[in-house]
C-alpha positions in Angstrom: -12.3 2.4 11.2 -15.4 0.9 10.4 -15.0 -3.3 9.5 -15.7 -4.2 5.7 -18.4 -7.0 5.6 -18.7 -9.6 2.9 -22.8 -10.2 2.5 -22.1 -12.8 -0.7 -19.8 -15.4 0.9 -21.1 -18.9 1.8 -19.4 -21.4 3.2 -17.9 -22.9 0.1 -16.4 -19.9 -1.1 -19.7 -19.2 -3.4 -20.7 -15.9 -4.1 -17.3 -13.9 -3.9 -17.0 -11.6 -6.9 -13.1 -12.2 -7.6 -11.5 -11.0 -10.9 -9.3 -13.9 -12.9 -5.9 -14.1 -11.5 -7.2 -12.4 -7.9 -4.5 -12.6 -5.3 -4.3 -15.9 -2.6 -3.6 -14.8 0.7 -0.8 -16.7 2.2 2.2 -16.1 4.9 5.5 -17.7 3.8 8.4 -19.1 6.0 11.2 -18.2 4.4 13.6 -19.1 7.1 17.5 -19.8 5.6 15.4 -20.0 2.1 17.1 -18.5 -1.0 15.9 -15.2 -2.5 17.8 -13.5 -4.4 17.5 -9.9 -5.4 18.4 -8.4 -9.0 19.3 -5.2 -8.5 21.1 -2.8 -6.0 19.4 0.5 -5.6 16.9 1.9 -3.4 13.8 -0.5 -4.2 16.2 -3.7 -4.0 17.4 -2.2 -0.4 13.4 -2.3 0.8 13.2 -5.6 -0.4 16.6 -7.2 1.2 15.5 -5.6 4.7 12.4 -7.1 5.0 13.8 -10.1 3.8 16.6 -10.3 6.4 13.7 -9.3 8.8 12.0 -13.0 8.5 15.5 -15.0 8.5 16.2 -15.2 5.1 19.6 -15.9 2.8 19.4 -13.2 0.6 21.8 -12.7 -2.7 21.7 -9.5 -4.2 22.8 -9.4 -7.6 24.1 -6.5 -9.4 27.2 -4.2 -10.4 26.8 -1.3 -8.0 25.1 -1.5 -4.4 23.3 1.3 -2.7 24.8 2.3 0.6 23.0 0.5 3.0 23.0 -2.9 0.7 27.0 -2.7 1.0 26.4 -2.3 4.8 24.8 -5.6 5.3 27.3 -7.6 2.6 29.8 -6.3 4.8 28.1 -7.8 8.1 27.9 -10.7 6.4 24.2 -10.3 6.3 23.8 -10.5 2.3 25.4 -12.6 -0.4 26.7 -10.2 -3.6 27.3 -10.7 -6.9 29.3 -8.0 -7.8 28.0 -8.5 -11.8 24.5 -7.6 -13.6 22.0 -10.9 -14.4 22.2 -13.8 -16.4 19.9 -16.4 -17.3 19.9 -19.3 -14.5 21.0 -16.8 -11.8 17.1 -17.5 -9.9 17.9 -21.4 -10.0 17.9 -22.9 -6.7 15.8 -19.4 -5.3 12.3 -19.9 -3.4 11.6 -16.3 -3.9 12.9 -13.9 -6.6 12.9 -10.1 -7.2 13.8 -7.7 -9.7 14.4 -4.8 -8.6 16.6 -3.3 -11.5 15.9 0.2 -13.3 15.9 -1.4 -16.5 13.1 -2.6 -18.6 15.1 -5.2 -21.0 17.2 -7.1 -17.5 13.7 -6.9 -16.1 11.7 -8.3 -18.8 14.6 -11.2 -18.8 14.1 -12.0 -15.2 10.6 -12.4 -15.3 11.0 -14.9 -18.7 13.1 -17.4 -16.7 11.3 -16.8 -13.3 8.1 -18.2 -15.8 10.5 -21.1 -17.6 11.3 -22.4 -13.4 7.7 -21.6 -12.4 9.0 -19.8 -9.6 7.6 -16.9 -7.4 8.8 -13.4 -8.4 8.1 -9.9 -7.3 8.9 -7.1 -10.0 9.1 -3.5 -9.1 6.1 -1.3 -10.5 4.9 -4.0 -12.5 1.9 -5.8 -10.7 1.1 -7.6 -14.2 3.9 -8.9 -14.1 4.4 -10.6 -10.5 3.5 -13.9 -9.6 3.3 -12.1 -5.7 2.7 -9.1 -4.5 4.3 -7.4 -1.2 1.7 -6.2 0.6 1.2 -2.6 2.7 2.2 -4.1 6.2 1.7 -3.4 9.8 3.8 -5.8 12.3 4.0 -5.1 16.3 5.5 -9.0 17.2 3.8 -11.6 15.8 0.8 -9.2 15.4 1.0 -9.0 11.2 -1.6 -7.3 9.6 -1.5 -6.9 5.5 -3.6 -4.9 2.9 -3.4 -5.4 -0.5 -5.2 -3.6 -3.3 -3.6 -5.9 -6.1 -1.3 -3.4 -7.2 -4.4 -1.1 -8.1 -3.7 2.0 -5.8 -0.5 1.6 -3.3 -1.9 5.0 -2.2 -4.8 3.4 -0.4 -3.2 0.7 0.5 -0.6 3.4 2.5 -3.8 5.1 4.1 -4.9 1.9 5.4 -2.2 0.9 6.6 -1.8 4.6 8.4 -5.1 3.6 10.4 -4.0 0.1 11.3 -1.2 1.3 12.5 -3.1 4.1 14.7 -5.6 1.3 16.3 -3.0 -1.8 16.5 -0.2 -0.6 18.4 2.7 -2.5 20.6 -0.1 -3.4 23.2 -1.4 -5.6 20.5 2.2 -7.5 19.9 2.3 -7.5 24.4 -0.7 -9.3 24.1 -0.1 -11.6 21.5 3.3 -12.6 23.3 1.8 -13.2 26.9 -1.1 -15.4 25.0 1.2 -17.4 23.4 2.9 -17.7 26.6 -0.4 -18.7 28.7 -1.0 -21.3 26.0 2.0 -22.6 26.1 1.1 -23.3 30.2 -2.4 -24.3 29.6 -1.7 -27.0 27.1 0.5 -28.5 29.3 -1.8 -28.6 32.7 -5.4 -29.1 31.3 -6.8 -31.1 28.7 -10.3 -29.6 27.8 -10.5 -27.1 24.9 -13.4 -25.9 25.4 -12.1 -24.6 28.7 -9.3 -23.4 26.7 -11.3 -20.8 24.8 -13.2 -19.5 27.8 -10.2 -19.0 29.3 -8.8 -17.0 26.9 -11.5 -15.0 25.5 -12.2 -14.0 29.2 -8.5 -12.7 29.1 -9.8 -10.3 26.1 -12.9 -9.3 28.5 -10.8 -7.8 31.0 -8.5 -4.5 31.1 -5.3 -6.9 30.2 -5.0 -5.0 26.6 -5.2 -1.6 29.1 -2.5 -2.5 31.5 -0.4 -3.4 28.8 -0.7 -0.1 26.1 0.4 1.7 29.6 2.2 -0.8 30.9 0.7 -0.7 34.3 2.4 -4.1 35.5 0.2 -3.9 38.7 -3.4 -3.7 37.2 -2.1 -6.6 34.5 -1.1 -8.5 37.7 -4.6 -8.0 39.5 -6.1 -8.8 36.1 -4.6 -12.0 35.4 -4.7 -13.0 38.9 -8.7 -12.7 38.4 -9.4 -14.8 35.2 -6.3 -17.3 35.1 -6.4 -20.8 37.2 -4.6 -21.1 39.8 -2.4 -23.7 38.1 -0.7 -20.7 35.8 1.6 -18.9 37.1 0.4 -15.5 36.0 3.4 -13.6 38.8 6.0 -15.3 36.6 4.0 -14.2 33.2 4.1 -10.8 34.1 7.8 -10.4 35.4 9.1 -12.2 32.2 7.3 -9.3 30.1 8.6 -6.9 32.1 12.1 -7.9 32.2 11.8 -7.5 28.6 10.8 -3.7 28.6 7.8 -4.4 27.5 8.9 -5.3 23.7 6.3 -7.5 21.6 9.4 -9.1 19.5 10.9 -10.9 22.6 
């Protein structure tokens, strides 16, 4: 896939043709925060799951659950309130969704969400969010997002189709054993500069090879070429390994 380039962007942000109200890019930690979810079918199901992917305290609210929802109160995994909305039920919540099929309970959500000035996500109404979910591809802490502001989820999908093609687990493997050669480098040397030679000789080398086929030996003879000897590359490798090769470990 061919990269977009931007020709009208200066330094100061200058130049970019932006519509009012254009969405701000940002990644949220919502680690043991409070989102809560009104609404219990299908959609709110999506929403809970990737919620619970990130580490978050998720209470659904609504009178009937979808299968899977009832699943994960009975793990223990989601708060329910086994009733439909009322007004102060998004109090206290760092993120809100209404997920609910409809249109009055949804319209009442999004009147308190603006009363708190809080963050919500409505189903099918982009107009109406304060944030948008984008179309996601995530191998470990490899997270790539496109967003077409709610405009065409088709497009977003077929992007997101061709990410996933050209950024597969290899990419998570290689994000994991940088973050774990960092971890070792900031500890035995001091000069950053020889920081980022280091590592963007790593990305010169056949590392992102050995690891889409995970071919152990030739990501041993690589590493064993660019790293110092103070890193102890043997260790690196057999720790990836023991994992099966997963990017989330």
């Amino acid at each position: 896939m061919s990269p977009l380039r931007l020709s009208s962007i200066s330094s100061a942000g200058k130049g970019i043709e932006l519509g009012q109200g254009a969405l701000y890019p940002v990644g949220l930690k919502i680690l043991d925060r409070l989102c809560v979810v009104i609404g219990g079918g299908v959609v709110a199901t999506r929403k809970i799951e990737g919620l619970l992917a990130c580490g978050a305290q998720v209470r659904v609210i609504s009178p009937e659950l979808d299968e899977r929802i009832v699943e994960m109160v009975q793990a223990g995994q989601v708060e329910w309130l086994a009733r439909g909305y009322k007004v102060g039920d998004l109090v206290g919540a760092f993120l809100a969704f209404a997920a609910t099929d409809r249109p009055e309970i949804q319209g009442q959500v999004v009147q308190e969400a603006e009363r708190l000035g809080g963050l919500l996500n409505v189903a099918d109404a982009p107009e109406q969010c304060s944030f948008q979910l984008p179309a996601q591809v995530r191998n470990g802490d490899l997270l790539l997002t496109v967003a077409t502001g709610g405009n065409s989820p088709a497009l977003a999908a077929t992007i997101r189709a061709e990410l996933e093609q050209n950024y597969g687990p290899e990419y998570g493997l290689l994000i994991n054993l940088m973050g774990r050669i960092r971890r070792q480098v900031v500890v035995d040397q001091e000069e950053q500069d020889v920081h980022r030679r280091l590592f963007h000789d790593i990305l010169q080398t056949s590392v992102l090879q050995a690891l889409r086929e995970q071919n152990w030996e030739l990501l041993r003879q690589e590493l064993g070429r660019v790293l110092p000897a103070s890193i102890d590359w043997e260790h690196l490798v057999s720790g990836l390994q023991q994992q099966g090769g997963n990017p989330e470990s």
